[in-house]
N, C-alpha and C positions, 0 to 999 in steps of 0.2 A: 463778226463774232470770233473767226479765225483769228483774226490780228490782232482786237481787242486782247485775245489770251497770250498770244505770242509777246504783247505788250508788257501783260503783268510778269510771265512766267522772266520775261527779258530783264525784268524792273528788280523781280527777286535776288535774281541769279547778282544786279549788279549790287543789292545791299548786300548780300551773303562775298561779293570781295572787296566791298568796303570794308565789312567786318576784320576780315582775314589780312588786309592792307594795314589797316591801324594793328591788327595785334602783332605782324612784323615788325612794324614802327614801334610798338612800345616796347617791344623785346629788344629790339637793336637802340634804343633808347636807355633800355635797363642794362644793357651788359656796356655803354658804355661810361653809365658813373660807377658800377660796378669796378669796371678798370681804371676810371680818376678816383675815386676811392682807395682801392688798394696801390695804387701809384702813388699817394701820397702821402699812406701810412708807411709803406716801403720804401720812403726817399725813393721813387724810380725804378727800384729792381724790378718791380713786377710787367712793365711796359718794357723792359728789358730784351734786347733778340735772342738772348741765350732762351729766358723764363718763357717768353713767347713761345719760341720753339717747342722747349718742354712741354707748355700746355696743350697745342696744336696736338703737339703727341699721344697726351696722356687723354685727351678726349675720344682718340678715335676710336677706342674698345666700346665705350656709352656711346657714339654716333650711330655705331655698324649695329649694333643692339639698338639704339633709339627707329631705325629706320626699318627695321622689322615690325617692332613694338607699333607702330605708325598703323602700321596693314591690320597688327591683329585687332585694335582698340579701335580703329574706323568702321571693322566688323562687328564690333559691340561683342569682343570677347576681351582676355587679358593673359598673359602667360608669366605665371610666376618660376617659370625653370630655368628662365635663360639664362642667368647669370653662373648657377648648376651646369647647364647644358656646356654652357661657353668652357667651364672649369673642365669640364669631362673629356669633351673637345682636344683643349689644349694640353691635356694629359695624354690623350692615345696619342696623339700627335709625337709629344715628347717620348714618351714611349718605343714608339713608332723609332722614330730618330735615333735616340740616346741606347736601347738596349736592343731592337733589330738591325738597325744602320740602314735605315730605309732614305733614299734621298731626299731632299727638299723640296722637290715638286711632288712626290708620290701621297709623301707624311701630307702637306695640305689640301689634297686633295680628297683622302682617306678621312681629315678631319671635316671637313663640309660633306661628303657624304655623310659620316656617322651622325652628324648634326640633321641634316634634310631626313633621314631616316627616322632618327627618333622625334624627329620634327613630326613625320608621317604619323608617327603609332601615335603620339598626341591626339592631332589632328581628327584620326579615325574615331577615339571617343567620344571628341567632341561631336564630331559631325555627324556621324553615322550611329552613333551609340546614346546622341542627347545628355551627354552627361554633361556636367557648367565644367566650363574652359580653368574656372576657380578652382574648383576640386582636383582637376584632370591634372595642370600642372606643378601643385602646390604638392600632389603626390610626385609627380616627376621631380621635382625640384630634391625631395627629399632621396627618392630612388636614383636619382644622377651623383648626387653626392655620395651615398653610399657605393654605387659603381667603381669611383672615380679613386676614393679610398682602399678600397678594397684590388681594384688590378694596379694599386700604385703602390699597397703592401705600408701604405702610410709614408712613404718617403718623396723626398724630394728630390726630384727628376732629372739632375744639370752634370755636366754644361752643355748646351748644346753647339754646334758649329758654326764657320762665321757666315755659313752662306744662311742660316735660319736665322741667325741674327739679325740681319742684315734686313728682314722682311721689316721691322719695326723699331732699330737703328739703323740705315741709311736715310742720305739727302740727296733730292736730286741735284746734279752742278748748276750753278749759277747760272749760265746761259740758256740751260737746257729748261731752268725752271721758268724764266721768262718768256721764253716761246710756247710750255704750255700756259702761261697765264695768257698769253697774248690771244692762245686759240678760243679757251673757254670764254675770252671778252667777244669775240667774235663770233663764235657762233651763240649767244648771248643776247647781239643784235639782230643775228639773223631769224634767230626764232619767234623774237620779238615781232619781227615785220612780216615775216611769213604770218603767223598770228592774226596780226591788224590786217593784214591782206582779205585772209581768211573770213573773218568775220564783218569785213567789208561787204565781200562777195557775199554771202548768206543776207544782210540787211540787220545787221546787229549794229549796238551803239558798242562806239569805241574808243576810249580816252583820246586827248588832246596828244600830239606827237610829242608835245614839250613836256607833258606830263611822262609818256612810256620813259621815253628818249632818255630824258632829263633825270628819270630814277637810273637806268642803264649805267649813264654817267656817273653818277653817284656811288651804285655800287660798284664800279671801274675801279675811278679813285680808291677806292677803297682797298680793296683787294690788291690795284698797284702797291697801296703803303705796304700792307701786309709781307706779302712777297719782298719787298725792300728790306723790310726789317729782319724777315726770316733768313734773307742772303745776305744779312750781313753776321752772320753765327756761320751755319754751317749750308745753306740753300735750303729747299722745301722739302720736310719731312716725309718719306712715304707712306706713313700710317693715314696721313692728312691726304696726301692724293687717291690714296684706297680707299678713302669717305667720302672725297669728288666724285670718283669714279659711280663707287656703289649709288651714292644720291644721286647722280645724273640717270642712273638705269632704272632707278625707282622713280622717280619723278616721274618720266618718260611714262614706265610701265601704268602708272598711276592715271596721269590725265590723256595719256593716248593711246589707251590699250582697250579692249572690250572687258577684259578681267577688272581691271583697277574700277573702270567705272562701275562695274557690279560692286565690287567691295563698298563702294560708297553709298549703292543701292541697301544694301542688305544691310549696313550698319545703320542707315535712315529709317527703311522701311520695311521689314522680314517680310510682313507679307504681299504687299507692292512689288516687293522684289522676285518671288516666287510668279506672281499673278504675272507677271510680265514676261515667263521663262526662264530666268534664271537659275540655274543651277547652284541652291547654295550649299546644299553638302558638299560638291565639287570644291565648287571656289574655298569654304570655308576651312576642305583639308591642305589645297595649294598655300592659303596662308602661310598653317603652321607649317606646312614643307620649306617654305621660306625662310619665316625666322628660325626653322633650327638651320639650316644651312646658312644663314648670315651668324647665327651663335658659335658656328663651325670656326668663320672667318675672322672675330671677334676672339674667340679661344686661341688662334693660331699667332694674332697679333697680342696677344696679352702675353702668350709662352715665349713669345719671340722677344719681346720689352723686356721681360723678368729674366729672361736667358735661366730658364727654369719652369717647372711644371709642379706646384704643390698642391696638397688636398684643401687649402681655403681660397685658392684661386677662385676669381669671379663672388666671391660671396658677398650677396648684397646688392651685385650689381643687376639683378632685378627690378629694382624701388629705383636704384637711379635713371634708369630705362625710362621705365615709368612716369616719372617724376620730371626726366626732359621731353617728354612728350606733352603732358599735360602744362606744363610750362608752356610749352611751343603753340598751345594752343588747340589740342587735338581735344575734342569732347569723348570723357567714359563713358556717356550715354551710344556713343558710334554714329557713323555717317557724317564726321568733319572732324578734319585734320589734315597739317601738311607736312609733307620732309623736313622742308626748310625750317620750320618753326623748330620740328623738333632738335634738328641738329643744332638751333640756335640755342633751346633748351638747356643743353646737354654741353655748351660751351660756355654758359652760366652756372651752371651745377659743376663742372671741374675748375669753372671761374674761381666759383665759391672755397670751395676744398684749397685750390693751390695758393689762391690769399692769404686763407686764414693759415695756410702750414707754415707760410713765410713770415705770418707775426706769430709765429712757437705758440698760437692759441692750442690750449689742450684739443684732444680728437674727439671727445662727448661732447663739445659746443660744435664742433662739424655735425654731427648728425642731429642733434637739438636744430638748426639754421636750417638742415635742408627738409627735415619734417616739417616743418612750422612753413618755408616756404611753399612745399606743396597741398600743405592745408589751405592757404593762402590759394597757391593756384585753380584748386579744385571749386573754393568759394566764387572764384571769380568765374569760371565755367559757370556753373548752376546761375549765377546771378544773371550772367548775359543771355543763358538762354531764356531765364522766366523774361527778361525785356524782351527777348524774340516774342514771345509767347504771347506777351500781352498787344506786343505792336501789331 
């Protein structure tokens, strides 16, 4: 009877990343006619090492916000402030900088507290107070922008110095970006095998080595072109290595942490998830501690790109969060989604924008394209899971 269930529970778990398998693959599928696409309306520019670059860059403000966004919507909440938040952020920051002369380690750090903080008071109504995460931050969203306006006195914040610059205009040198690529392939494979080891020892089924391996490989190559073509402009962007970084600790925190696996508890099954111990008022304020603290990180890198700090900073970038999440595959109903998808997301949706900027299409068909895609994406959510439903 035991194993008979350990069987089916085994059998689920492997359709649920079949599921999650193919919807990588169709996303790394879609962003790449995406880019033969605009490659060839661009005569090439757009496969370009300079425009690469730029994109690289200009994703990482929606990555570091997609990868928040990730935690709250797998918890079956949603946070409309962050894009506000990020803006608020990246103003005290400037602020911080340009009229106290506060140094560049101080001013970012001040900016992810201010973020984790008002992250918390979020957090607290939702969780402690029951009020929807819709209301809670949709009022924040408006109360951060008024803030943000109000201690900025409406002006424009610049210039700031080269070393804040430098957090989201610098690249690492050529060689130095190769040996981090070289580390991330490696430890890549070794988590991979640890893994297979792992659920070796337990008695679990576990792909063919030529299958694990053989993807590894793939995404190798892959990643070698990239880095090839980024070091041939200026080497690898640091905005992009700060989306490495942050997506490797979330990743991590997500599938080997006891918190992350609640979070996928409680956006499945609230009262499963209670019945079984968990803490979700707890976990549900750590969420939003999170994403404001990643909105901090996000504001710090947008102030640092723009080499300025103005009152419509971040506007908007709420919906694109969003939008690369559910792209990426993460369900609004909660309890599935991944990092990966969603940064993959989120490097379709700035796909999309830096495309269409490079054939001078007006800016109202940018937002017409990416509505329409997320209508599109949300459809396809709902349809997949009624076939769960029915299967």
């Amino acid at each position: 009877m035991i194993k008979d269930s350990s069987d089916r529970l085994e059998e689920k778990k492997s359709k649920i990343d079949f599921r999650f398998n193919a919807q990588a693959y169709t996303l790394i599928i879609a962003l790449i006619l995406i880019a033969i696409l605009f490659a060839s309306l661009t005569g090439g520019e757009f496969l370009s090492s300079r425009n690469l670059s730029n994109l690289f860059t200009q994703m990482a403000v929606i990555s570091v916000l997609a990868i928040g966004m990730t935690f709250v919507i797998v918890a079956a909440h949603i946070d409309l402030s962050v894009g506000s938040l990020a803006g608020l952020t990246g103003g005290i920051a400037a602020i911080l900088h340009v009229w106290f002369d506060w140094n560049t380690g101080l001013v970012v750090l001040a900016a992810i507290v201010v973020g984790a903080l008002l992250g918390l008071f979020q957090g607290w109504w939702v969780a402690y107070r029951a009020l929807p995460a819709f209301i809670v931050t949709l009022g924040g969203m408006l109360v951060f922008r008024g803030i943000l306006i109000g201690i900025s006195k409406g002006l424009t914040i610049a210039p700031l110095d080269d070393r804040f610059k430098m957090i989201a205009n610098s690249y690492f040198p050529l060689t130095l970006g190769y040996v981090f690529v070289l580390i991330g392939i490696i430890l890549l494979f070794v988590f991979t095998w640890r893994n297979r080891n792992n659920r070796i020892h337990m008695g679990l089924n576990v792909p063919s080595p030529v299958m694990d391996y053989g993807k590894l490989v793939i995404y190798s190559l892959i990643i070698v072109i990239i880095t090839y073509m980024l070091s041939r402009y200026n080497g690898l962007p640091v905005p992009l290595l700060i989306v490495i970084t942050l997506a490797g600790i979330f990743i991590f925190i997500s599938s080997k942490t006891a918190f992350g696996r609640s979070i996928y508890a409680i956006g499945g099954n609230p009262e499963a998830a209670r019945l079984s111990g968990i803490n979700i008022k707890r976990n549900t304020l750590l969420v939003f501690v999170l994403m404001g603290a990643l909105a901090g990180v996000a504001g710090v890198i947008l102030t640092s790109r723009l080499n300025a700090a103005t009152t419509s900073a971040g506007d908007m970038y709420e919906l694109d969060a969003i939008a690369a999440c559910v792209i990426g595959g993460t369900s609004l109903a909660g309890g599935r989604g991944r990092i990966v998808g969603s940064i993959i997301g989120a490097l379709i949706m700035v796909s999309i924008d830096n495309g269409m900027s490079m054939m001078n299409i007006q800016a109202f068909w940018q937002y017409i394209v990416k509505g329409l895609i997320l209508i599109i994406a949300v459809w396809i959510d709902l349809a997949s899971k009624n076939r769960a439903v029915v299967a």
